[in-house]
N, C-alpha and C positions, 0 to 999 in steps of 0.2 A: 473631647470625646465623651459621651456617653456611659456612663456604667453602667452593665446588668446587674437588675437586682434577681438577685435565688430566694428562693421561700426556703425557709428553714424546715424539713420536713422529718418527724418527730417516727422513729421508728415502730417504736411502742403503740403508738396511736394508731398506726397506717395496718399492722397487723392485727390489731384489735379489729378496726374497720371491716378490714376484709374478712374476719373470721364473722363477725357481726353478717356480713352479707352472704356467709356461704351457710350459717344457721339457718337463715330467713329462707333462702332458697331450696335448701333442701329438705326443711320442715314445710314450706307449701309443697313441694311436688312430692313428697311423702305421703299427705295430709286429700291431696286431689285424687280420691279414683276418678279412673275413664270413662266414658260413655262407652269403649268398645269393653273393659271389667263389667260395666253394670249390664250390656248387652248377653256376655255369656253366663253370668249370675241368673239371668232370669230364662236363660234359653231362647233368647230371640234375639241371639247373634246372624243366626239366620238371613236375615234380609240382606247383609253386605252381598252384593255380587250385580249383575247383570239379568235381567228380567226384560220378555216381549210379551206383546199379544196383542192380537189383532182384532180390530170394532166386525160390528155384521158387514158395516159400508163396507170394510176393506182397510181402514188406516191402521198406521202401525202403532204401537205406544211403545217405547222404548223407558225404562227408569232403568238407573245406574246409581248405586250406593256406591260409595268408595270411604272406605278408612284414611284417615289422615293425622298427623301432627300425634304418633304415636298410639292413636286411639281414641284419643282427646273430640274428636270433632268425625261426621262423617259428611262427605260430600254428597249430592243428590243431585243428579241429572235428569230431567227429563224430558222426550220428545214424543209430541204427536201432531204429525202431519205438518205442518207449517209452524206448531208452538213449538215455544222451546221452553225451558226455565232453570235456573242454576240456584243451586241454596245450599244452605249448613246444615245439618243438626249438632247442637253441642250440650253440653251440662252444665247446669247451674247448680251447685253443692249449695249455695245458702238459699236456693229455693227449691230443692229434690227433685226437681224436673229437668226434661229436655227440651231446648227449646229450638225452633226452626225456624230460618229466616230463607228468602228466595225474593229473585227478582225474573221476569220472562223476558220476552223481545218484543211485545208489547203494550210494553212501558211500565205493566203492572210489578207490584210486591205481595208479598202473604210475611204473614209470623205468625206461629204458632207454636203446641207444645206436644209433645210423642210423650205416651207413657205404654207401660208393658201391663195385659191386663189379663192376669196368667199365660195362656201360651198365646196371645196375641198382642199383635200393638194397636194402639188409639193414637193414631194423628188427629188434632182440631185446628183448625188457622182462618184466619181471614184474608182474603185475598181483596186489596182495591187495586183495581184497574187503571187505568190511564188520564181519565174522566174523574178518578177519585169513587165511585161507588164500589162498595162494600158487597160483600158475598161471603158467609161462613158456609161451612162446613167439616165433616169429620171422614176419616177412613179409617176403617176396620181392616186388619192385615192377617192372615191366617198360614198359616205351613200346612200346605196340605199335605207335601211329603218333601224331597231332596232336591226336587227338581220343576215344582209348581207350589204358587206362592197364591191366596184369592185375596183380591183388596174388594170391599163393596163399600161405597160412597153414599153418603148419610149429608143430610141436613140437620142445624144445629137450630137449639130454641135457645128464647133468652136467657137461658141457663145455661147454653153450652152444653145441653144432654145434645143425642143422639137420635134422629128421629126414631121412629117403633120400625118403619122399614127402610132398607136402603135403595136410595138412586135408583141404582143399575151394583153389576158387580161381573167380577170377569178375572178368569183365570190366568194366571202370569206363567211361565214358564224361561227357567233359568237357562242362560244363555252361556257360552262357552269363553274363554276371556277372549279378549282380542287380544292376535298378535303380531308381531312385525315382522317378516321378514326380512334378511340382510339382502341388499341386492347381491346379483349373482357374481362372481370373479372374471374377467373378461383376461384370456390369455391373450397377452401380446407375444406377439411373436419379432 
């Protein structure tokens, strides 16, 4: 037969260990603000919600901010017409910025970075496409009151400034949450 061998396991050490790793852990998530903290610090907590509005042609634009992972990260949806695209925003404490990643349905990505720039935000990102070619630009995000939000889209120089004018720009209007209802009870009889 076989012996099993046991590991001699040292109690003093194994307590030490785990006190070692509830330090660590609770001095980083101590030590980490949020991006949804750093959001209401500057006042442009704002954006979380549900935002529409419609081109002259008629398409829709749909964007969807959602909090997540405690505050930590905000998710970003958005739809127009046939695009789609899904991405992050999160924080990077050893580089004071936010940064955003996103992929669409056709095939392309962007990364970029949001900052708050008194009561407005500045998104900048690069988006390449499917093909690989590149495209920057920036949006300007505004509160215009409770319930309408104005982004106006900017072309970026090789400085990453902001052009003198933008794009186009177009008013958002915040949208009501979606909600589920329970199907209905069917009485048996």
């Amino acid at each position: 037969m076989n012996k099993q061998r046991t590991a001699k396991v040292n109690p003093a050490k194994t307590t030490l260990l785990i006190m070692a790793v509830l330090i660590i852990l609770s001095g980083s998530a101590m030590a980490q603000q949020s991006l949804q903290g750093l959001a209401q610090e500057s006042g442009t907590d704002w954006l979380a919600g549900r935002w529409a509005a419609t081109t002259d042609d008629g398409t829709e634009i749909t964007l969807v901010y959602q909090w997540i992972l405690d505050g930590h990260a905000i998710i970003v949806d958005m739809k127009m017409g046939e695009y789609a695209s899904h991405g992050m925003i999160y924080y990077i404490p050893d580089d004071d910025k936010a940064t955003a990643i996103s992929v669409d349905n056709r095939g392309g990505r962007a990364k970029g970075t949001w900052q708050a720039q008194g009561d407005k935000l500045v998104s900048k990102n690069e988006r390449i496409d499917a093909e690989g070619n590149a495209q920057k630009s920036g949006a300007v995000y505004t509160k215009v009151d409770n319930k309408t939000i104005k982004i106006a889209l900017y072309g970026l120089n090789d400085y990453d400034e902001l052009s003198d004018e933008p794009w186009f720009s177009m008013d958002f209007k915040r949208q009501a949450k979606k909600t589920t209802k329970p199907a209905a009870k069917q009485k048996v009889n």
